[in-house]
Backbone as CSV, one residue per row, in Angstrom:
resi,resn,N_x,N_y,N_z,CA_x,CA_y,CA_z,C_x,C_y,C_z
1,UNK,-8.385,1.109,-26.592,-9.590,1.394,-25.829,-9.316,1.119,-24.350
2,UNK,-9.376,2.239,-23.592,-9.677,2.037,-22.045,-10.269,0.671,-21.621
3,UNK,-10.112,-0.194,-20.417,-10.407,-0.733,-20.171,-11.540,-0.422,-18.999
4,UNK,-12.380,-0.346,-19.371,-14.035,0.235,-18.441,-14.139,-0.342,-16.987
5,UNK,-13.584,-1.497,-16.583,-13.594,-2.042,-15.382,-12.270,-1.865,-14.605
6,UNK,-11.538,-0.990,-14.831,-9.984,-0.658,-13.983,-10.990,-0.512,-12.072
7,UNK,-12.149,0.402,-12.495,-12.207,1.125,-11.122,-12.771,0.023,-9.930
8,UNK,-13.648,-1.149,-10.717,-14.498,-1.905,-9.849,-13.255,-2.852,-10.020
9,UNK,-12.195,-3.574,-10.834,-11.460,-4.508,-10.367,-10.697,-3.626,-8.854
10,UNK,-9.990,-2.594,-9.137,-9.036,-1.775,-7.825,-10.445,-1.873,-6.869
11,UNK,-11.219,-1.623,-7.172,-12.278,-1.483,-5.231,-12.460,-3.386,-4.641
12,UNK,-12.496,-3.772,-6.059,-12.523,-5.032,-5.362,-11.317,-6.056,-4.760
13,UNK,-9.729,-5.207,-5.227,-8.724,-5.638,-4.351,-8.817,-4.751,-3.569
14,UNK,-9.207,-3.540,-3.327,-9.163,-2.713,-2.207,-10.353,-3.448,-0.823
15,UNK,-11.127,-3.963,-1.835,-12.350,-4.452,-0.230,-11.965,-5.692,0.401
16,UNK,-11.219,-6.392,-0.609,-10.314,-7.539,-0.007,-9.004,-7.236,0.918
17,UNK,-8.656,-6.236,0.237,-7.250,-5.693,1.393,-7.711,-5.429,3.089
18,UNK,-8.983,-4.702,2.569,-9.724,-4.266,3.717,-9.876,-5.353,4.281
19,UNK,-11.105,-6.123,4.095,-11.411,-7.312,5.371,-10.879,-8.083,5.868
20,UNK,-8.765,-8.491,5.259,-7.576,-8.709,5.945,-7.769,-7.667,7.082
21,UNK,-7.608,-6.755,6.891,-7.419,-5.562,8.091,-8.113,-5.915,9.033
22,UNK,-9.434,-5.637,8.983,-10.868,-6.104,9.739,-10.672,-7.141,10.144
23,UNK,-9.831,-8.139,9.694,-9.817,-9.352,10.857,-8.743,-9.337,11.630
24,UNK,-7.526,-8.580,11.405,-6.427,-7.925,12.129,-6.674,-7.142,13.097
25,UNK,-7.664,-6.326,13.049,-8.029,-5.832,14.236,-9.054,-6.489,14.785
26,UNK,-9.355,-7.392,14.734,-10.163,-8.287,15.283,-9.030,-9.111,16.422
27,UNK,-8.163,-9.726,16.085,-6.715,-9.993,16.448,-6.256,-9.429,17.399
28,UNK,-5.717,-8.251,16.921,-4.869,-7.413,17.059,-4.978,-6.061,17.924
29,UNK,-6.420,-5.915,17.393,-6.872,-4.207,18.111,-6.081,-3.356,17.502
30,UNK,-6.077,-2.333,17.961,-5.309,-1.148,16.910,-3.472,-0.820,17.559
31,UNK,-3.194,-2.565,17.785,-1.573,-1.710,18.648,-0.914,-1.428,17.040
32,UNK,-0.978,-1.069,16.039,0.064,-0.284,15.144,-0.527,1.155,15.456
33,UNK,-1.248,1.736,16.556,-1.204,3.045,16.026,-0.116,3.411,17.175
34,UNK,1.092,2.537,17.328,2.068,2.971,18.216,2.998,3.325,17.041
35,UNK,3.206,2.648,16.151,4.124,2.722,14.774,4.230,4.407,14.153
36,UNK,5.369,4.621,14.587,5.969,5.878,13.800,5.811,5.741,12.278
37,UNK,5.719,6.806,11.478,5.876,6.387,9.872,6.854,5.693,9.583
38,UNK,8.687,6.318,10.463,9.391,5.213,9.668,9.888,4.139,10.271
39,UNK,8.881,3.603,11.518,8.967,2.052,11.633,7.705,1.423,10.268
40,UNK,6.612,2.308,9.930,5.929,1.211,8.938,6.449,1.428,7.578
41,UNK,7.397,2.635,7.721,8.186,1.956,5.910,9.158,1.103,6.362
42,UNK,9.771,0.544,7.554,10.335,-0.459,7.636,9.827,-1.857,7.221
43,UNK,8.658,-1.402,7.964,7.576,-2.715,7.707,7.079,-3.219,5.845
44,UNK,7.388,-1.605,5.356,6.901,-1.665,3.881,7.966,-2.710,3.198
45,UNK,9.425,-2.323,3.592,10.480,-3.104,3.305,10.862,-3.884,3.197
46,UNK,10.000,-4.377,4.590,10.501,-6.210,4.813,9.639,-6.531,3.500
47,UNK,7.948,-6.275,3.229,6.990,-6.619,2.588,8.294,-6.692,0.904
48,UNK,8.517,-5.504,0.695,8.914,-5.212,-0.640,10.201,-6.134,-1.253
49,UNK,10.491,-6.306,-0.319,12.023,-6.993,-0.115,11.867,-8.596,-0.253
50,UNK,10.585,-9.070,0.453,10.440,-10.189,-0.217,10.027,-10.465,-1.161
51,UNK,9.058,-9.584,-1.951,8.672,-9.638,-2.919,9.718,-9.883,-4.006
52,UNK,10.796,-8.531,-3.713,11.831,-9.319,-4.605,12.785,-10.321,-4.358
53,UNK,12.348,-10.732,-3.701,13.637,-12.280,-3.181,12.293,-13.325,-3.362
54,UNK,11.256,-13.325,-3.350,10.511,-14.485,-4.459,10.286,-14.229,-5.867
55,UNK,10.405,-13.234,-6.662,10.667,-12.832,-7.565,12.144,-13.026,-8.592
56,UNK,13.011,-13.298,-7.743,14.090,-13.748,-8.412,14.974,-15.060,-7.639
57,UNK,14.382,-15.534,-6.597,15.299,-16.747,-6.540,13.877,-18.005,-6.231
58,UNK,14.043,-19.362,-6.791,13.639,-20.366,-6.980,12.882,-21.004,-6.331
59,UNK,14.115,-20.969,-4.953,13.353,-21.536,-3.610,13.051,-20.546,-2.462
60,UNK,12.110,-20.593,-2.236,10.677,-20.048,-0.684,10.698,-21.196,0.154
61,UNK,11.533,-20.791,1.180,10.883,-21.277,2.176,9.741,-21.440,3.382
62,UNK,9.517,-20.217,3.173,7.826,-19.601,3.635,6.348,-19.916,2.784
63,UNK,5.496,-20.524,2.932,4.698,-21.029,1.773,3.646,-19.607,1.584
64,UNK,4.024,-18.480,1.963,3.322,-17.417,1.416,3.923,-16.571,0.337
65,UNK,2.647,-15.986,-0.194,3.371,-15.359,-1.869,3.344,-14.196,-2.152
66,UNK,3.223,-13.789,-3.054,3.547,-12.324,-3.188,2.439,-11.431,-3.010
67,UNK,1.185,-12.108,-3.351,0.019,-11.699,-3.080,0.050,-10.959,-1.802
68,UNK,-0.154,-12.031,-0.677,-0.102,-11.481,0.687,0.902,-10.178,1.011
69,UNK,1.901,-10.220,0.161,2.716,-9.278,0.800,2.509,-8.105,0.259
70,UNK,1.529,-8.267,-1.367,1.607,-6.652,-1.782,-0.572,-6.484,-1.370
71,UNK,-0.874,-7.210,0.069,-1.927,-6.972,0.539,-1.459,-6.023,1.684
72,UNK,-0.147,-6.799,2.043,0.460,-6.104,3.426,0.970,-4.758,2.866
73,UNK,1.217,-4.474,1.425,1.867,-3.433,1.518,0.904,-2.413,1.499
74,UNK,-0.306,-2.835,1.072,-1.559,-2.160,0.689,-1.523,-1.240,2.264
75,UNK,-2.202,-2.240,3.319,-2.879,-2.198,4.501,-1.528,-1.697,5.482
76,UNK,-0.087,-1.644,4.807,0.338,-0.659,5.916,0.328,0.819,5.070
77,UNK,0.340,0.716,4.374,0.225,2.070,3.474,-0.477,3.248,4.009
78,UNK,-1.362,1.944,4.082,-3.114,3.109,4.538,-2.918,3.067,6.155
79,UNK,-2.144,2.563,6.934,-1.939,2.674,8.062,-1.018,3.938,8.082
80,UNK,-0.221,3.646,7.326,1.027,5.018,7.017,-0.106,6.391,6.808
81,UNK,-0.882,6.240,5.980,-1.967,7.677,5.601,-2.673,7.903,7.205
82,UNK,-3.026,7.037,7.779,-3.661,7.210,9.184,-2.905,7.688,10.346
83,UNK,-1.384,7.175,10.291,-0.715,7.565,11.184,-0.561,9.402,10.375
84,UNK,-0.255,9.513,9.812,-0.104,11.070,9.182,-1.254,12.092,9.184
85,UNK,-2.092,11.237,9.355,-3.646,12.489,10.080,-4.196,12.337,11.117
86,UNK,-3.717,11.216,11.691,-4.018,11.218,13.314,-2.638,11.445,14.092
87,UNK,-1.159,11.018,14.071,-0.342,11.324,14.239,0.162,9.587,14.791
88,UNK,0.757,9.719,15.618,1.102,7.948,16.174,0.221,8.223,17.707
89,UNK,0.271,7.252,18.666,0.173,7.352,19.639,0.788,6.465,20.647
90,UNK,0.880,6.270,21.798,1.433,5.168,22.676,0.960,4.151,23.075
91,UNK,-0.331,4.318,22.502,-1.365,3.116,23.063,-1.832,2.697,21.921
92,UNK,-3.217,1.822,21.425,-3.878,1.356,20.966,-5.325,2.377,21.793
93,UNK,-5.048,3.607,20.870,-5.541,4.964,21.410,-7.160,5.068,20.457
94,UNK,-7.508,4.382,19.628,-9.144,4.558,18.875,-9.267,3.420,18.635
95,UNK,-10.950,3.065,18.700,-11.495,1.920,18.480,-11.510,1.363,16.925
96,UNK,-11.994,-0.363,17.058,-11.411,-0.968,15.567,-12.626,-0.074,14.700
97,UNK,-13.726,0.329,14.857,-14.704,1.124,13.904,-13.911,2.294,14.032
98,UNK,-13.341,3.101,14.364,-12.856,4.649,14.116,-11.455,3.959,12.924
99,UNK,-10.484,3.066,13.001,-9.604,2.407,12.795,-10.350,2.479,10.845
100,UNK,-11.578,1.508,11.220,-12.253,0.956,10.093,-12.651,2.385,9.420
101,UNK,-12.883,3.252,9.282,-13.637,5.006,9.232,-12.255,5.407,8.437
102,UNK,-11.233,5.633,9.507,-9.871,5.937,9.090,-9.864,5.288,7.163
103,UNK,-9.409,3.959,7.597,-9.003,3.319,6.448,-10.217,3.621,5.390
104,UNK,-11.417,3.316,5.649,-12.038,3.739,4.436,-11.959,5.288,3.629
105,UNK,-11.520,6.018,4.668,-11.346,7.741,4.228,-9.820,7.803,3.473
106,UNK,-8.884,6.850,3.837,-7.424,7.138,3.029,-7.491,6.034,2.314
107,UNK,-8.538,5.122,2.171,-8.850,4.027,0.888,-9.581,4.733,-0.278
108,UNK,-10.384,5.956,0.177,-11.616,6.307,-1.050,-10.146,7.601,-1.693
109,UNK,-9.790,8.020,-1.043,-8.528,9.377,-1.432,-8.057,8.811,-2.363
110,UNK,-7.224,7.493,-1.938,-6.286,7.213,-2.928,-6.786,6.794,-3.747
111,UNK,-8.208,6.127,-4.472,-8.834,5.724,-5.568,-9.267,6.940,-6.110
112,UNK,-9.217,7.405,-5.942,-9.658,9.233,-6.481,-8.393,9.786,-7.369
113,UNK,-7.383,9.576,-6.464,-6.155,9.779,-7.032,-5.784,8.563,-8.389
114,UNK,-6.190,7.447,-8.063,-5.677,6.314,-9.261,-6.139,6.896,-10.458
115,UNK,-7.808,7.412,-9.763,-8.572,7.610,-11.567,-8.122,8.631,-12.222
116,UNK,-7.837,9.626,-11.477,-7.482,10.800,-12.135,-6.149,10.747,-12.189
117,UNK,-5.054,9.390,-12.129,-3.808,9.306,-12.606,-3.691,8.630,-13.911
118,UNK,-4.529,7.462,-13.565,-5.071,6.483,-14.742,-5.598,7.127,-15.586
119,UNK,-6.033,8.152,-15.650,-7.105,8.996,-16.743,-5.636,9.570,-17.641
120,UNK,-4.668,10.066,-16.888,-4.068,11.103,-17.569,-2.876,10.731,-18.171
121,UNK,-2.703,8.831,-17.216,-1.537,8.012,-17.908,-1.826,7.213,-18.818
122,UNK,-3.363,6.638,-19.293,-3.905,5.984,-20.211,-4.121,4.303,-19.826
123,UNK,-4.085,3.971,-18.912,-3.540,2.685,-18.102,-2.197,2.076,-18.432
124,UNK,-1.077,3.230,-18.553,0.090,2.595,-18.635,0.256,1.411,-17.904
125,UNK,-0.168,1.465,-16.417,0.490,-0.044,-15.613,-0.284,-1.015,-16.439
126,UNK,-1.245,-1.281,-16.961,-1.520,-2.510,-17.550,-0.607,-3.180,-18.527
127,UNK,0.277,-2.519,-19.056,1.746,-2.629,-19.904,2.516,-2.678,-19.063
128,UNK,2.545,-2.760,-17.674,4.124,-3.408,-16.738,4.232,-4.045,-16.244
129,UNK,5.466,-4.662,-15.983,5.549,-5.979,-15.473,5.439,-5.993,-14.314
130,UNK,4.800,-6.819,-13.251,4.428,-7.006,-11.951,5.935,-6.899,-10.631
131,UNK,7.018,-6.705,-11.762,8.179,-6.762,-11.287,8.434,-5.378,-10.888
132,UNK,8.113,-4.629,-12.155,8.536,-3.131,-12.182,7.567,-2.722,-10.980
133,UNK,5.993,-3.102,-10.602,5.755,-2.857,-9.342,6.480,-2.543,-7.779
134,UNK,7.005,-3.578,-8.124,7.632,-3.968,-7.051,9.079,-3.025,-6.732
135,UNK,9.463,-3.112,-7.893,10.868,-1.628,-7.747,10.611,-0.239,-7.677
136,UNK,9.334,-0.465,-8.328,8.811,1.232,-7.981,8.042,1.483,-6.385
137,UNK,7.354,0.391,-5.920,7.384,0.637,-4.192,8.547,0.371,-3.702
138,UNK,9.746,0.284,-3.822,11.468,-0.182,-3.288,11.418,1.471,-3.111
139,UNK,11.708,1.756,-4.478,11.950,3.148,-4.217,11.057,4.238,-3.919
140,UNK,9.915,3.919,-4.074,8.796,4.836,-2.881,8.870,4.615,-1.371
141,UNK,9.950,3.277,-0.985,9.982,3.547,0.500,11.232,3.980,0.651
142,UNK,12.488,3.823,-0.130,12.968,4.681,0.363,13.245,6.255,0.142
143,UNK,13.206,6.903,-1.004,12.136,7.932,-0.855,11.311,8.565,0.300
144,UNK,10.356,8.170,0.736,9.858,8.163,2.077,10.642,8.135,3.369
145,UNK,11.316,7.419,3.161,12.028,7.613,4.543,13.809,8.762,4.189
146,UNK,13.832,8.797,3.057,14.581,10.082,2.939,13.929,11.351,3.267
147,UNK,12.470,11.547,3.033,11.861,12.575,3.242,11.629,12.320,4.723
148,UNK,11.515,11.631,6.043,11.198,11.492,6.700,12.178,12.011,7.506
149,UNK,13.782,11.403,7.063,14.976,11.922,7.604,15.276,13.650,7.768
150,UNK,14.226,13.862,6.500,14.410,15.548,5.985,13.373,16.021,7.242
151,UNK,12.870,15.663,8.142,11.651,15.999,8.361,10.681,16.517,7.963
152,UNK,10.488,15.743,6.822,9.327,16.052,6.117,9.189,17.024,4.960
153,UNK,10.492,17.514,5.139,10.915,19.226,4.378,11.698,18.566,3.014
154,UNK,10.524,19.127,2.009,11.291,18.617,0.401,11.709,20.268,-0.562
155,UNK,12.057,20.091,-1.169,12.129,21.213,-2.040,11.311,20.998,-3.024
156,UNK,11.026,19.684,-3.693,10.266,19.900,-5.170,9.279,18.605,-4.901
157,UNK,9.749,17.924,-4.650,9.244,16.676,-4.491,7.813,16.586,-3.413
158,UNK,6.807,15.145,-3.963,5.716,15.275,-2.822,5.929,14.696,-1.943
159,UNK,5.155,14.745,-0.897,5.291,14.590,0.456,5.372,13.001,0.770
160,UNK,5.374,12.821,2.292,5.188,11.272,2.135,3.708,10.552,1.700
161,UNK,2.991,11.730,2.256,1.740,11.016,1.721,1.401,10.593,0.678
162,UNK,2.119,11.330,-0.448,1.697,11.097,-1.711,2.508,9.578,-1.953
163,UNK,3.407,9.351,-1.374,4.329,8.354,-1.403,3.790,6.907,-1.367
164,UNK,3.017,7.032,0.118,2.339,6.290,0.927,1.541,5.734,-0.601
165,UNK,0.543,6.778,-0.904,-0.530,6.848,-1.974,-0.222,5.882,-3.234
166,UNK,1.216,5.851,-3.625,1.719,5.256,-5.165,2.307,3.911,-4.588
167,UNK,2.461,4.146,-3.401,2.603,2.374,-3.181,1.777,1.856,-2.891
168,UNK,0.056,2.021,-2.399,-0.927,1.426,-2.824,-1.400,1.415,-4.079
169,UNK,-1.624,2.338,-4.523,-1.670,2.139,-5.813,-0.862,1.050,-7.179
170,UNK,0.869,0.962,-6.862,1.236,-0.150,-7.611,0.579,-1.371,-6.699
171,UNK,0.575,-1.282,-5.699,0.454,-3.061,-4.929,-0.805,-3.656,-5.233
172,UNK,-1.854,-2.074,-5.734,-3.474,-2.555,-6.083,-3.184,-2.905,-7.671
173,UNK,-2.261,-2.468,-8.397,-2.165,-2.709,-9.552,-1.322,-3.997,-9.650
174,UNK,-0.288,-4.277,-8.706,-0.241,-5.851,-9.040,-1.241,-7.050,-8.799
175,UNK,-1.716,-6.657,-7.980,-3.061,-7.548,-7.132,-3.846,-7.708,-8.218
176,UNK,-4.468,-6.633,-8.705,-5.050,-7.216,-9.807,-4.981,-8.191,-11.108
177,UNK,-3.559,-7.764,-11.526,-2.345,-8.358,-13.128,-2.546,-9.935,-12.004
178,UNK,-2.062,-10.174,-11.087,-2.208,-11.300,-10.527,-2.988,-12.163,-10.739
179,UNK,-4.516,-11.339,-10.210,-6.241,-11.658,-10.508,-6.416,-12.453,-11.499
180,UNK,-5.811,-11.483,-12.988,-6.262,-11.886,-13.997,-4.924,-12.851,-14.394
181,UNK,-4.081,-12.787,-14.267,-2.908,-13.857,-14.814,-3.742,-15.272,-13.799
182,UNK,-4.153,-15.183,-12.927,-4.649,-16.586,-12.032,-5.919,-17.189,-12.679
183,UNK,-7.139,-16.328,-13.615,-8.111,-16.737,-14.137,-7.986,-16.906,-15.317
């Protein structure tokens, strides 16, 4: 049996991913809309990369966890979807509400996309390990930045956006396995 609450647990790591953001640009203001796509799959990298280097070795010396980083992978993701329909710019070029507009429009897409992936995969990720997350955004960034190298030009394969899209999607699906492994 389906599990009936997949959509309100994902909105409710998605509204948490969000109001990290919202206080980042509170911070911050909008200087990532200087970030090319493949400086933020760099950024996806560092995120992914630690994930697996706390994932397989003992000692952290950083007292942050994996959580945070598959929040960060969330919130550059959707920065990655924003830079790809607004383009980059040189400045800190739209305000934190247009910023906030943005993200909610490539936050509601990609939950559109989960259900009607989740519908047709049966909730396979609820059967994977929080690990396999993590290797499957490895290779959605680089992926991405192979297509990026291509300029953008694939033969069969989807675009980066869609890319962008499945690495929020696993990072919302570990966030959650997290949720519930913590309660």
């Amino acid at each position: 049996m389906p599990h009936l609450k997949t959509e309100e647990e994902f909105q409710n790591v998605l509204d948490n991913c969000r109001q990290l953001f919202e206080k980042k640009l509170h911070d911050y203001n909008t200087a990532w809309r200087i970030l090319r796509p493949m400086s933020l799959c760099d950024q996806l990298l560092i995120k992914v990369r630690r994930c697996r280097t706390l994932e397989t070795q003992e000692e952290h010396l950083v007292d942050e966890g994996i959580v945070s980083e598959y929040i960060g992978i969330v919130n550059y993701s959707i920065m990655g979807l924003i830079q790809l329909s607004l383009g980059y710019a040189d400045s800190a070029d739209i305000s934190n509400e247009k910023a906030l507009e943005q993200y909610d429009k490539c936050a509601a897409a990609t939950m559109e996309l989960m259900i009607r992936k989740n519908h047709d995969y049966g909730e396979a990720w609820r059967d994977m390990e929080t690990t396999s997350y993590t290797d499957l955004i490895l290779m959605k960034i680089l992926r991405t930045k192979q297509i990026l190298q291509l300029g953008g030009q694939t033969l069969v394969s989807e675009g980066v956006d869609a890319n962008f899209q499945d690495m929020i999607n696993y990072a919302i699906f570990g966030l959650i396995k997290f949720t519930i492994e913590n309660n």
